[in-house]
DSSP file (Angstrom, degrees, kcal/mol; ACC not computed):
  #  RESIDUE AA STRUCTURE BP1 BP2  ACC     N-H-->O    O-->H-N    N-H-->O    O-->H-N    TCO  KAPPA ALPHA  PHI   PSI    X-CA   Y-CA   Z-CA
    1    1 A X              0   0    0      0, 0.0    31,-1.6     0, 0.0     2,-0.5   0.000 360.0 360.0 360.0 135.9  -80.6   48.4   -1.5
    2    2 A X  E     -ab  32  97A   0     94,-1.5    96,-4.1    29,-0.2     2,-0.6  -0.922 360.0-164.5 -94.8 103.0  -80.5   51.6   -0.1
    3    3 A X  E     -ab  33  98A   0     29,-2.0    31,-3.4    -2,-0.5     2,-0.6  -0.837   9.8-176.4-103.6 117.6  -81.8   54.7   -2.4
    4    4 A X  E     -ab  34  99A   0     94,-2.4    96,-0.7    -2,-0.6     2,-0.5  -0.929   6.7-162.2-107.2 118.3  -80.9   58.2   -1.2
    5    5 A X  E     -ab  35 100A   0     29,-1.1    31,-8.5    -2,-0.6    96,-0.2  -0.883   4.5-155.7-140.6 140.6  -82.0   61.4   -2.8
    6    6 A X  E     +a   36   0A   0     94,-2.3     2,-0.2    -2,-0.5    31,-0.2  -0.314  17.4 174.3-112.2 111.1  -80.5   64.4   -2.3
    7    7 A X  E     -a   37   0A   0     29,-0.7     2,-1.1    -2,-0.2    31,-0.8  -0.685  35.1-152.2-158.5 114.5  -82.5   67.9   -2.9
    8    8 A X  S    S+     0   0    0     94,-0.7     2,-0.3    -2,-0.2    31,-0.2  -0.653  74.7 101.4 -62.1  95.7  -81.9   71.8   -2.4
    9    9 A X  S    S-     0   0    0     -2,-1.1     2,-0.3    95,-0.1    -2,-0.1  -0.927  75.6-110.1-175.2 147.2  -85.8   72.1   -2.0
   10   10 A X        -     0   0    0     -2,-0.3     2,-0.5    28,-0.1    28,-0.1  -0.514  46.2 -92.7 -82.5 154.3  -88.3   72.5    0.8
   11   11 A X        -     0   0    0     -2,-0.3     2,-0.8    26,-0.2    -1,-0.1  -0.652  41.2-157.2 -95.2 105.4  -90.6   69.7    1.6
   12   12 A X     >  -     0   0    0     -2,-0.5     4,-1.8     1,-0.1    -1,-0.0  -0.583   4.8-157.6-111.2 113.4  -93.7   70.4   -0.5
   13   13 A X  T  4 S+     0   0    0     -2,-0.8     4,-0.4     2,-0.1    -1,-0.1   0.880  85.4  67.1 -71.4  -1.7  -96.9   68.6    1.1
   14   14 A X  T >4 S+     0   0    0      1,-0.2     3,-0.9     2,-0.1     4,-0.3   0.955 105.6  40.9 -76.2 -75.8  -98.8   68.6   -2.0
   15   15 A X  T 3> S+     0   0    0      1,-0.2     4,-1.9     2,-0.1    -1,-0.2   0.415  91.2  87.3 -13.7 -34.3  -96.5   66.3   -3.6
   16   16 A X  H 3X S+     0   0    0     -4,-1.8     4,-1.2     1,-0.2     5,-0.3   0.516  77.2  60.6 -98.9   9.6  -95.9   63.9   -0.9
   17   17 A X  H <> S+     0   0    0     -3,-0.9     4,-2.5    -4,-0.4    -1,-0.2   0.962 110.6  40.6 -49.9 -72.4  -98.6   61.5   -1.2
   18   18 A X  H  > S+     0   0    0     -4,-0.3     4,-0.7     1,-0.2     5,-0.3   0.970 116.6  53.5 -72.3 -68.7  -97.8   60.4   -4.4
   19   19 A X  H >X S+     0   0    0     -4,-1.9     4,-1.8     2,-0.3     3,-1.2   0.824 114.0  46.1 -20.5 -67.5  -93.6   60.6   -3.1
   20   20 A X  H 3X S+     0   0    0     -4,-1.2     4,-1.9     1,-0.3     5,-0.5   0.991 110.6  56.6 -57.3 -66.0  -94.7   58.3   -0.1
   21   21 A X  H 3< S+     0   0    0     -4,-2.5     4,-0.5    -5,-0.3    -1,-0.3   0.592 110.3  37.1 -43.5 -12.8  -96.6   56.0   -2.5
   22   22 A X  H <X S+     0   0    0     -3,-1.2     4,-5.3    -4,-0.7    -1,-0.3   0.647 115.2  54.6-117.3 -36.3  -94.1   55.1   -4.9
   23   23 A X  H  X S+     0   0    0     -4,-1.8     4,-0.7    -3,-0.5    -2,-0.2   0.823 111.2  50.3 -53.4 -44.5  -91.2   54.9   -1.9
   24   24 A X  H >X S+     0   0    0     -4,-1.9     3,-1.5     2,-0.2     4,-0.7   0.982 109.4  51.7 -82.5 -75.5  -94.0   52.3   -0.2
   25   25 A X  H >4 S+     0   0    0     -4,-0.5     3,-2.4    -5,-0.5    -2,-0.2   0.934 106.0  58.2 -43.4 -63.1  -94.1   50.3   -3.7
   26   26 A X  H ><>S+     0   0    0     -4,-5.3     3,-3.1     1,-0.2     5,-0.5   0.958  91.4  62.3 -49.4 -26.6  -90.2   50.0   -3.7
   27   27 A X  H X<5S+     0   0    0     -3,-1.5     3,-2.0    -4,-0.7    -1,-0.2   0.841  83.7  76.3 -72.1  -6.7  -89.7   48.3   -0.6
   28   28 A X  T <<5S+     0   0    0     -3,-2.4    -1,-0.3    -4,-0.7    -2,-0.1   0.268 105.5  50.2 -74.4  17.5  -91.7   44.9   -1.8
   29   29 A X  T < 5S-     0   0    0     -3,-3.1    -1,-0.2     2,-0.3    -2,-0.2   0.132 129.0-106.5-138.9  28.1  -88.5   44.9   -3.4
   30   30 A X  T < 5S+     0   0    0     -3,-2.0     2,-0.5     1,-0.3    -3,-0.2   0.939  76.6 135.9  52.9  65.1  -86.2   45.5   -0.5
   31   31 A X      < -     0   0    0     -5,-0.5    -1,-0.3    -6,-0.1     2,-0.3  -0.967  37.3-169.6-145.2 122.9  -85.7   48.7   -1.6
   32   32 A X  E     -a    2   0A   0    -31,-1.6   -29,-2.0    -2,-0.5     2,-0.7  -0.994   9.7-169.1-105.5 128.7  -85.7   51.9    1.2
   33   33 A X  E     -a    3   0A   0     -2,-0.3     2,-0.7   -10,-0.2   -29,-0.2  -0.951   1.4-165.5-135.1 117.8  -85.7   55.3   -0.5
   34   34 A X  E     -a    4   0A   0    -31,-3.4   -29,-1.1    -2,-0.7     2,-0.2  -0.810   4.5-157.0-107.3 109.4  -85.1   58.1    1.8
   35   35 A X  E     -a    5   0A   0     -2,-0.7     2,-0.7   -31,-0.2   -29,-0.2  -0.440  10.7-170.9 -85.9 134.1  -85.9   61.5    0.5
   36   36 A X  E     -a    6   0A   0    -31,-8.5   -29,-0.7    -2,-0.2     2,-0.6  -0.912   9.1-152.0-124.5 138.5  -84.0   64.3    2.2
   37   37 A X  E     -a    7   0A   0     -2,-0.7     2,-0.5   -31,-0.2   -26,-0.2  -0.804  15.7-168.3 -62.9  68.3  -84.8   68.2    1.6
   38   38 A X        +     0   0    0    -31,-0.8   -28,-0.1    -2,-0.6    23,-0.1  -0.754  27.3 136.4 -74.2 103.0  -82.1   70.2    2.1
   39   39 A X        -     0   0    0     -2,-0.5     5,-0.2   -31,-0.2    -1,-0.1  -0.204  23.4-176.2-140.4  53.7  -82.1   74.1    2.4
   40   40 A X    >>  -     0   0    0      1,-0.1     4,-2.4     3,-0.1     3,-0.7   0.084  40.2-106.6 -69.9 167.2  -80.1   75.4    4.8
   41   41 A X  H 3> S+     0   0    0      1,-0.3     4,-2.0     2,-0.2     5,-0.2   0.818 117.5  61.5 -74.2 -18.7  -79.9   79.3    5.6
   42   42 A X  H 3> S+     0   0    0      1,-0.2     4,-4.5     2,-0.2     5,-0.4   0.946 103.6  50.6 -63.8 -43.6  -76.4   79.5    4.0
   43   43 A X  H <> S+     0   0    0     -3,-0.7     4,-1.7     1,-0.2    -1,-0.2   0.925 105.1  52.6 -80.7 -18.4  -77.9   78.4    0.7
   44   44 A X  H  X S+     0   0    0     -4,-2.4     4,-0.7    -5,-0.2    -1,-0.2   0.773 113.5  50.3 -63.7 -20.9  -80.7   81.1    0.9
   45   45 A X  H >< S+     0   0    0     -4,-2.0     3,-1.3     2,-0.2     4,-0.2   0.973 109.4  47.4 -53.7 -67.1  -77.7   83.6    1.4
   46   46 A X  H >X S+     0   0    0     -4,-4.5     3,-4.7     1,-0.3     4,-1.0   0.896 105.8  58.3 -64.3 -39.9  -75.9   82.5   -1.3
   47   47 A X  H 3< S+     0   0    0     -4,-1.7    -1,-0.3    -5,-0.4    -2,-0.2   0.812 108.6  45.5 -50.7 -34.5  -78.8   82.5   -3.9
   48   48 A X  T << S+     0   0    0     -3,-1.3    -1,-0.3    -4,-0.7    -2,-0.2   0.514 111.9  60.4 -94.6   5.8  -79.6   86.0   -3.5
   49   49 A X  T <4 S-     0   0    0     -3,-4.7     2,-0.2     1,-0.5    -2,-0.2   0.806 116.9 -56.5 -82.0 -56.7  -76.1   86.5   -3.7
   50   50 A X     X  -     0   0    0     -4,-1.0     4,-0.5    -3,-0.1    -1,-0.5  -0.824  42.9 -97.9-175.0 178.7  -75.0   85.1   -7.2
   51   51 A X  H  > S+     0   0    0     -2,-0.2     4,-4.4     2,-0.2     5,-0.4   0.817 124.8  42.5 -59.5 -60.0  -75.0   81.9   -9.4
   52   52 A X  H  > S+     0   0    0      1,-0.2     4,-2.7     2,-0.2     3,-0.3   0.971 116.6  52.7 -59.9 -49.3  -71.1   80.8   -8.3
   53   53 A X  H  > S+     0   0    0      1,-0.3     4,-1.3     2,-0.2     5,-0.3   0.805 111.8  43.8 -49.8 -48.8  -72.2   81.8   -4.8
   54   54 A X  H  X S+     0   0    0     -4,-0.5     4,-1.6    -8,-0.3    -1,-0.3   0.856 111.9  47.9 -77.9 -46.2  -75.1   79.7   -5.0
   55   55 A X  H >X S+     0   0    0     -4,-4.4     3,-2.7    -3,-0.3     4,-1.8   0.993 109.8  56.9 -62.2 -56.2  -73.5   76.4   -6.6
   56   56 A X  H 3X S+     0   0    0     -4,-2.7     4,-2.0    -5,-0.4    -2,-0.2   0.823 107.3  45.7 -67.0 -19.1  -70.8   76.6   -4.1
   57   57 A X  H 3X S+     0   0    0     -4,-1.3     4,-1.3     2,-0.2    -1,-0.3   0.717 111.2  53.8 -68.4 -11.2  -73.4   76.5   -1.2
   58   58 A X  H <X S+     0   0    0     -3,-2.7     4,-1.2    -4,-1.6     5,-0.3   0.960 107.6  54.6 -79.2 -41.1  -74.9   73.8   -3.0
   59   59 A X  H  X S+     0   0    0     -4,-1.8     4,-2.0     2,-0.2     3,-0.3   0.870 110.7  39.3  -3.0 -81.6  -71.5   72.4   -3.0
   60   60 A X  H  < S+     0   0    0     -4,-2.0    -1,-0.2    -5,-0.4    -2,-0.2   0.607 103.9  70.7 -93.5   0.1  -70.9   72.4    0.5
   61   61 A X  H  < S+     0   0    0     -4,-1.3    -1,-0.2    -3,-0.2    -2,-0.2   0.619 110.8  31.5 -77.9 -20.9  -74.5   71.4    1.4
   62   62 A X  H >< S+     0   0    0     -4,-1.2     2,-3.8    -3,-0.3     3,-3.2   0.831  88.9  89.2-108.9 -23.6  -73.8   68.1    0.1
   63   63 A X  T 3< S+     0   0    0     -4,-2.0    -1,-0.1     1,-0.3    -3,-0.1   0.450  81.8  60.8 -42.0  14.3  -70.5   67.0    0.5
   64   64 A X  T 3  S+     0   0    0     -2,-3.8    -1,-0.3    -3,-0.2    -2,-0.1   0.545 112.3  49.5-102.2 -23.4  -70.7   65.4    3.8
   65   65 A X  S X  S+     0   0    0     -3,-3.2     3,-1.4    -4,-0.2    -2,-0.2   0.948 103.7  52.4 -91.2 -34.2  -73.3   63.2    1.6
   66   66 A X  T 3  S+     0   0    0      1,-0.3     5,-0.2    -4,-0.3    -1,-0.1   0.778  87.6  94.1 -41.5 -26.5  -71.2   62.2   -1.6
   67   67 A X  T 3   +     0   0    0     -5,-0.3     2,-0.3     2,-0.1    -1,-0.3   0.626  48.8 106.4 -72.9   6.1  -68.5   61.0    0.5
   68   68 A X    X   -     0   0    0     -3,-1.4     3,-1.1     1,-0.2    -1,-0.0  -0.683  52.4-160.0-101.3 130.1  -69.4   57.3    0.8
   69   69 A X  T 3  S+     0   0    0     -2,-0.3    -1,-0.2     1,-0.2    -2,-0.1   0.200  82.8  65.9 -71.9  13.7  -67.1   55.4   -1.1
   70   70 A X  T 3  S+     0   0    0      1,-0.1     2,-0.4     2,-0.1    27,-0.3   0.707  90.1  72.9-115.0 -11.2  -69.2   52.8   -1.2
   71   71 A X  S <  S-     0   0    0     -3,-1.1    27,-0.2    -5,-0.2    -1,-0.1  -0.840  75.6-102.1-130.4 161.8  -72.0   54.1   -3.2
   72   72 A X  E     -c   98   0A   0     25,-1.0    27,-3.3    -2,-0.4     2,-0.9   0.185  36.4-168.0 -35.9 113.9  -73.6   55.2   -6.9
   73   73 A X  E     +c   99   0A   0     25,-0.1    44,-2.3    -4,-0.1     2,-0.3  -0.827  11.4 174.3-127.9 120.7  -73.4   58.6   -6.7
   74   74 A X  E     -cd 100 117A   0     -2,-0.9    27,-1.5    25,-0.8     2,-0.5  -0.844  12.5-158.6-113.7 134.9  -75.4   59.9   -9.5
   75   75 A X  E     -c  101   0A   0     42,-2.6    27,-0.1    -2,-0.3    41,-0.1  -0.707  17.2-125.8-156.0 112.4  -76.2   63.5  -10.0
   76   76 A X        +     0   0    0     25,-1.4    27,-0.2    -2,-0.5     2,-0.2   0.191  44.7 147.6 -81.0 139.3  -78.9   64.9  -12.0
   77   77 A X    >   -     0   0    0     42,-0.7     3,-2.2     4,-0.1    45,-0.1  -0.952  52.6-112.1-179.6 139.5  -77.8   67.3  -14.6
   78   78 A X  T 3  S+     0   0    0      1,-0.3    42,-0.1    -2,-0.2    -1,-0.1   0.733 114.5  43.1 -86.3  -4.8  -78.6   68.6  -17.9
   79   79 A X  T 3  S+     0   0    0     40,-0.1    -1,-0.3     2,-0.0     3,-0.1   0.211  92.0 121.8 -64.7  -7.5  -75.9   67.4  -19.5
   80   80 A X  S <  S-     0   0    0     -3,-2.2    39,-0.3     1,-0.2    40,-0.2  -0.012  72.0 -73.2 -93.8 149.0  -76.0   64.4  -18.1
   81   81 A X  B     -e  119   0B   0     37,-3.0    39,-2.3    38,-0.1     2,-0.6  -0.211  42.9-134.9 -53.5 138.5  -76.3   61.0  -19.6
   82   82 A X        -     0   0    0     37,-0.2     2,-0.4    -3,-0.1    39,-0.1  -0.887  22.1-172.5 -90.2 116.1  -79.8   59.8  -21.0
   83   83 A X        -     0   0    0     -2,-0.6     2,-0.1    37,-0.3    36,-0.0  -0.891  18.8-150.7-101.8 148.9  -80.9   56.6  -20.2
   84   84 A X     >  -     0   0    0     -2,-0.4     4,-2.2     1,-0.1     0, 0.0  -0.364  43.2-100.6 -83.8 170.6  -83.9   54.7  -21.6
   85   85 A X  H  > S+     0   0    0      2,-0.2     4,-1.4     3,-0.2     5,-0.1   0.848 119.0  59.8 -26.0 -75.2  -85.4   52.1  -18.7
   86   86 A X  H >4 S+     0   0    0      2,-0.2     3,-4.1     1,-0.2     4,-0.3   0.976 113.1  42.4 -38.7 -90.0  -84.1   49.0  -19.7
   87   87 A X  H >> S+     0   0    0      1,-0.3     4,-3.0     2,-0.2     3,-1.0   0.763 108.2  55.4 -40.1 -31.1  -80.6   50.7  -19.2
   88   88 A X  H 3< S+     0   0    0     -4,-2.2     4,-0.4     1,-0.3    -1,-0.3   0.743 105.9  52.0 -90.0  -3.8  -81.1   52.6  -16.0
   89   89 A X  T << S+     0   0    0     -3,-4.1     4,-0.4    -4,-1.4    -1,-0.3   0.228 111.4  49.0 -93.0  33.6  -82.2   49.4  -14.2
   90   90 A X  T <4 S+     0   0    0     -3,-1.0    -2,-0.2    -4,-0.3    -3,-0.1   0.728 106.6  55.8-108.5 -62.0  -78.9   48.0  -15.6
   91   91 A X  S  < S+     0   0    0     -4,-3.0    -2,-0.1     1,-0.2    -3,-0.1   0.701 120.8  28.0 -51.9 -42.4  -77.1   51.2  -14.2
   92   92 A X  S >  S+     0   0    0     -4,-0.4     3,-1.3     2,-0.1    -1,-0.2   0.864  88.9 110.6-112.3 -21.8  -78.5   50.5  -10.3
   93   93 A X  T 3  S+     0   0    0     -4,-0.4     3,-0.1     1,-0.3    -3,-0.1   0.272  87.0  16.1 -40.0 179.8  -79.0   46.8  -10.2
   94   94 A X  T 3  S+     0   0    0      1,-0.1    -1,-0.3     2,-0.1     2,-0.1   0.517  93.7 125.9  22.5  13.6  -76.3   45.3   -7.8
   95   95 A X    <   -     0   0    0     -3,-1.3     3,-0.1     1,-0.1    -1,-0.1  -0.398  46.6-161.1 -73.2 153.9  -75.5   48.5   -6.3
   96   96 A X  S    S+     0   0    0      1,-0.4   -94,-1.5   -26,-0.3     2,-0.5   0.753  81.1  29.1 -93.5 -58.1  -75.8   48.7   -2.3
   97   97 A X  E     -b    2   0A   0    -27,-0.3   -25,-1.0   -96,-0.2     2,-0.5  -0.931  69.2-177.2-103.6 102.5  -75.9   52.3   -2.0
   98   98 A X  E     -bc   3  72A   0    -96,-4.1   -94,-2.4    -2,-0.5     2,-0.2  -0.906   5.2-170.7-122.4 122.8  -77.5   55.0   -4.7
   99   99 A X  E     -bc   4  73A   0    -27,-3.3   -25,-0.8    -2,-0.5     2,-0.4  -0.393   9.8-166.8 -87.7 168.4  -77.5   58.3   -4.3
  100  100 A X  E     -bc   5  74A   0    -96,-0.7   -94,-2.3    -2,-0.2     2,-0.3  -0.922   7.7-166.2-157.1 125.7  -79.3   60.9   -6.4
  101  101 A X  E     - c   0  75A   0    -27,-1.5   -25,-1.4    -2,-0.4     2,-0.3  -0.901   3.5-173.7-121.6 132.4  -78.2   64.6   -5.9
  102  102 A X        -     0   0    0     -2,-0.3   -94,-0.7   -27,-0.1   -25,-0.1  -0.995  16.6-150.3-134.2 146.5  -80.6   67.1   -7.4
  103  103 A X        -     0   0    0     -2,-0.3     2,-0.2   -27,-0.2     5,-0.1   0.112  18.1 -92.0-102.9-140.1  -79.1   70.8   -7.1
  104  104 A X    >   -     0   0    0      3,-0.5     3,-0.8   -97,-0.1    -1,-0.1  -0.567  60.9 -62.5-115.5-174.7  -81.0   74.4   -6.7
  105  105 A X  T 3  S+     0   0    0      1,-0.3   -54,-0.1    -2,-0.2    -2,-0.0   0.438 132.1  47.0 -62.0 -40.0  -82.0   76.7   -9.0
  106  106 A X  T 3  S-     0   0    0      1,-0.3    -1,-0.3   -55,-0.1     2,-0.2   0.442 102.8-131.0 -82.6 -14.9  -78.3   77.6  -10.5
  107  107 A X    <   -     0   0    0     -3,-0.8    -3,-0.5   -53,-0.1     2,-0.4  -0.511  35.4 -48.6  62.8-147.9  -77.3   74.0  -10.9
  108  108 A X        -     0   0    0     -2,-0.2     2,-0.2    -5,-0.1   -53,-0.1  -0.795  51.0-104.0-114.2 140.1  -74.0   72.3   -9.6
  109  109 A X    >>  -     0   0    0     -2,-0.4     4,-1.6   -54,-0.1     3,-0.5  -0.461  25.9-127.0 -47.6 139.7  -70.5   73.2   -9.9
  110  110 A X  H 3> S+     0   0    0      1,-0.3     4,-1.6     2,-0.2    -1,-0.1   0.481 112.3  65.5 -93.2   2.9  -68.7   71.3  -12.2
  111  111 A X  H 34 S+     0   0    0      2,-0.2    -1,-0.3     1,-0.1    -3,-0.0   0.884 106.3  39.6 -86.1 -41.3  -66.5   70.7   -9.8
  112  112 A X  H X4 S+     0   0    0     -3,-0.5     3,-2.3     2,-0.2    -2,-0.2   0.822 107.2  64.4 -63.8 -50.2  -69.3   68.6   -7.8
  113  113 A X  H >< S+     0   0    0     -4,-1.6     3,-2.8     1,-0.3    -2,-0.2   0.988  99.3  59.5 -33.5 -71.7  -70.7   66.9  -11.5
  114  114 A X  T 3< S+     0   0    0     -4,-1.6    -1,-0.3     1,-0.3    -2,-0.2   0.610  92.0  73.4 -45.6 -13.2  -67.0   65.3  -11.5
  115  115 A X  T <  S-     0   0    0     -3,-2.3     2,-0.3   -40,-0.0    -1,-0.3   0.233 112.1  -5.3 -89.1  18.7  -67.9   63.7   -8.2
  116  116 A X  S <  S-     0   0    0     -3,-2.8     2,-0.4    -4,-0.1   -42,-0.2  -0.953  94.1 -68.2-172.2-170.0  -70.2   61.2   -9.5
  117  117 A X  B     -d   74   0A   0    -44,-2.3   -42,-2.6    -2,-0.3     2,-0.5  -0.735  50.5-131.4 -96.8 139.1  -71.7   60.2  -12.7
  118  118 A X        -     0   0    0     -2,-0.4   -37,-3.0   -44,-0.3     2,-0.4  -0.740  20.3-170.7-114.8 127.8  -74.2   62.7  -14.0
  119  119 A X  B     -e   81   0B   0     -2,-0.5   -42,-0.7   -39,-0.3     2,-0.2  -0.955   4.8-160.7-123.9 117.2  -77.4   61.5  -15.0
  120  120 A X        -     0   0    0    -39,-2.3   -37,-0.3    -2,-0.4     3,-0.1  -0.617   3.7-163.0-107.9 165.0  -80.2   64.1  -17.0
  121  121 A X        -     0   0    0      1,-0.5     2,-0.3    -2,-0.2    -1,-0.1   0.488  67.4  -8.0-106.5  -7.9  -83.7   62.8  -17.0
  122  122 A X        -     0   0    0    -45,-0.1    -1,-0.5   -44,-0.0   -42,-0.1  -0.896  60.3-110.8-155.7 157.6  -84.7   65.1  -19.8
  123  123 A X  S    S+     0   0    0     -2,-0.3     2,-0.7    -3,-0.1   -45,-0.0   0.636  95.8  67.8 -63.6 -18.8  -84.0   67.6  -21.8
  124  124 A X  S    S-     0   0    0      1,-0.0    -3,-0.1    -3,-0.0     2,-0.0  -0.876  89.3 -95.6-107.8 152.8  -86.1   69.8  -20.5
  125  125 A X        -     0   0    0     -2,-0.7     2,-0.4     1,-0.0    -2,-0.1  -0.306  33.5-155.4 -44.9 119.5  -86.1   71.6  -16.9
  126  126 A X        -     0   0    0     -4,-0.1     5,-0.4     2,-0.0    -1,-0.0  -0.981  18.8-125.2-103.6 117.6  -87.9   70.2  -14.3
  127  127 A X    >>  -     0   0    0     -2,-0.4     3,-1.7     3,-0.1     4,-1.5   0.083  36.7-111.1-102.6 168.2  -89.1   72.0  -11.5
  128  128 A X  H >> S+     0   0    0      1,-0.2     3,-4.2     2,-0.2     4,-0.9   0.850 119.6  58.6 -54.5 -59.8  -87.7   69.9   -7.8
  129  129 A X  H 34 S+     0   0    0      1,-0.3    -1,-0.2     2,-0.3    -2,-0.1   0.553 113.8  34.2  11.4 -59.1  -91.6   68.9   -7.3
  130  130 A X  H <4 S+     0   0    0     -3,-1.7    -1,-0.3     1,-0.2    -2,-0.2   0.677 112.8  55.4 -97.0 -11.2  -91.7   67.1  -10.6
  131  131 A X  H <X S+     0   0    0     -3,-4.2     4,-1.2    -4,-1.5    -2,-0.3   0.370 110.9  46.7 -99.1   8.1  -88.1   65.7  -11.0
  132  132 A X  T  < S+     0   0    0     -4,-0.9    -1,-0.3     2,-0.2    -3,-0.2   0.043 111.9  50.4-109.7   6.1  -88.4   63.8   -7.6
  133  133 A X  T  4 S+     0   0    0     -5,-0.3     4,-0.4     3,-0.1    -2,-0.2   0.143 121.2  34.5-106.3  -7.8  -91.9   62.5   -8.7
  134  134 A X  T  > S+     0   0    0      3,-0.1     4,-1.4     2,-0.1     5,-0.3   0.781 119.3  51.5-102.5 -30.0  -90.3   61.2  -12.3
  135  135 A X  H  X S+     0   0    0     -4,-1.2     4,-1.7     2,-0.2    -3,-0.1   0.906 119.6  36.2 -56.4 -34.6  -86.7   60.2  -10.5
  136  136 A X  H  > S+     0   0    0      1,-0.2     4,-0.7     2,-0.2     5,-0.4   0.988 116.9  54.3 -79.8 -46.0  -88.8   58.0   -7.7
  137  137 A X  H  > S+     0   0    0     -4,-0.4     4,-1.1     1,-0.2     3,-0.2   0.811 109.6  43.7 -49.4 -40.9  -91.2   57.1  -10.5
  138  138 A X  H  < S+     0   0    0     -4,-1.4     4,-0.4     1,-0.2    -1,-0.2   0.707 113.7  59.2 -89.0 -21.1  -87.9   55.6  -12.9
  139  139 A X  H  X S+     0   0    0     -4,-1.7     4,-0.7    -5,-0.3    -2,-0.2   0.582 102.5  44.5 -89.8   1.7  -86.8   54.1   -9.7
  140  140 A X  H  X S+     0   0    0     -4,-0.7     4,-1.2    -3,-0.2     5,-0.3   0.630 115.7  51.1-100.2 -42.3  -90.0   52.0   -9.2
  141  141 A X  H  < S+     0   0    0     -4,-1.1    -2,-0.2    -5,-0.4    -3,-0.1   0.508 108.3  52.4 -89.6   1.0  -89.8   50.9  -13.0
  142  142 A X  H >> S+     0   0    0     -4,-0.4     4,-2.4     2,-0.1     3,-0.8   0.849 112.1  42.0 -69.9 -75.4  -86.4   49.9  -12.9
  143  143 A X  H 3X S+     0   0    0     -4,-0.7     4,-0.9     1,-0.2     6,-0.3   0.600 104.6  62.2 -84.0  25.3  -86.8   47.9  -10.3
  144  144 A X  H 3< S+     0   0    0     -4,-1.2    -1,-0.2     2,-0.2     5,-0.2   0.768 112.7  45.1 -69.3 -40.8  -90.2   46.5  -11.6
  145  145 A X  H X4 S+     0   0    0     -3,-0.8     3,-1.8    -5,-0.3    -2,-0.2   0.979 105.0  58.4 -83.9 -33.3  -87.9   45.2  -14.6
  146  146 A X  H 3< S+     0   0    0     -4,-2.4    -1,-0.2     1,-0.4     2,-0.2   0.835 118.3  32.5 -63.6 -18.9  -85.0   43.9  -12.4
  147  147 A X  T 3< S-     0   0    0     -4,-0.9     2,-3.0    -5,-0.3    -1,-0.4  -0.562 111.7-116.2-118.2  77.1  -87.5   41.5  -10.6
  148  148 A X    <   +     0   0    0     -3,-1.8    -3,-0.1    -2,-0.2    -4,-0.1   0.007  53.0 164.4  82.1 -26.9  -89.5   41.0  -13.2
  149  149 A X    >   -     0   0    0     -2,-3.0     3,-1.4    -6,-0.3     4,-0.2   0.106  45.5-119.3 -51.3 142.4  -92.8   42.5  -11.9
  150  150 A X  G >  S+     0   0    0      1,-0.2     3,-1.4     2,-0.1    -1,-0.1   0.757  93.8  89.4 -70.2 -10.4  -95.6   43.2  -14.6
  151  151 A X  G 3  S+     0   0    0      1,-0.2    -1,-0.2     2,-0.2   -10,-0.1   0.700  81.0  60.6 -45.5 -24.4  -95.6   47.2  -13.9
  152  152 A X  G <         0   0    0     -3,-1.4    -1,-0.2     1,-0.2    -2,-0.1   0.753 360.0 360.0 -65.4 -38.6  -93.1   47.7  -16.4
  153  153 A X    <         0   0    0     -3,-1.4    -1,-0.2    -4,-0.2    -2,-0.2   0.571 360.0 360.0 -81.9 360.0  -95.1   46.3  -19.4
């Protein structure tokens, strides 16, 4: 399986210990998770611009990645379905491909939500830092339960 996530956010070295470490733990489960940072200058434009300006760069900074038809494209959102554990390793088992789209400051377009299934990890706002150390962190304990591994318990 191949785990992509998706982030308008700068690449924060404080963080990326723990981010490597949990990425390292998936793969004893053939699991690759490639985290990509995306912040190109168009979306610093738009931000200082407006909200719609800003979702729609956020918009057109990923849509060259949503397009494969071939995989879960999940996309974090506060509206989004809640799932407990149990269910969200339910939700990626047998998948090839999962993607995880996490937007900027303004959120997503709704237009973009409708292009995959929208997935919340709380109710409350998380800053990128902390929801890509609980997203990688719910992706380790998923698949802890799909093979079986004691980490879960």
């Amino acid at each position: 399986m191949q785990i992509n996530i998706y982030s308008i956010a700068k690449k924060d070295a404080k963080y990326q210990a723990l981010l490597e470490e949990l990425c390292m733990q998936c793969k004893q489960f053939g699991v690759e998770i490639k985290i990509l940072n995306l912040l190109p200058q168009a979306v610093l434009k738009a931000q200082k611009i407006s909200s719609a300006k800003a979702q729609q760069s956020y918009t057109q900074t990923f849509l060259p990645y949503i397009a494969l038809p071939t995989a879960l494209n999940l996309i974090l959102h506060p509206t989004g379905h809640n799932y407990d554990s149990q269910s969200f390793a339910k939700l990626i088992e047998s998948q090839h491909i999962v993607q995880f789209f996490i937007g900027g400051a303004f959120g997503f377009e709704e237009s973009f939500v409708q292009l995959g299934k929208s997935v919340s990890l709380s109710a409350m706002t998380f800053s990128h830092k902390i929801a890509k150390l609980v997203l990688c962190e719910q992706i380790y304990r998923a698949l802890s339960i799909l093979h079986s591994h004691p980490y879960h318990k």
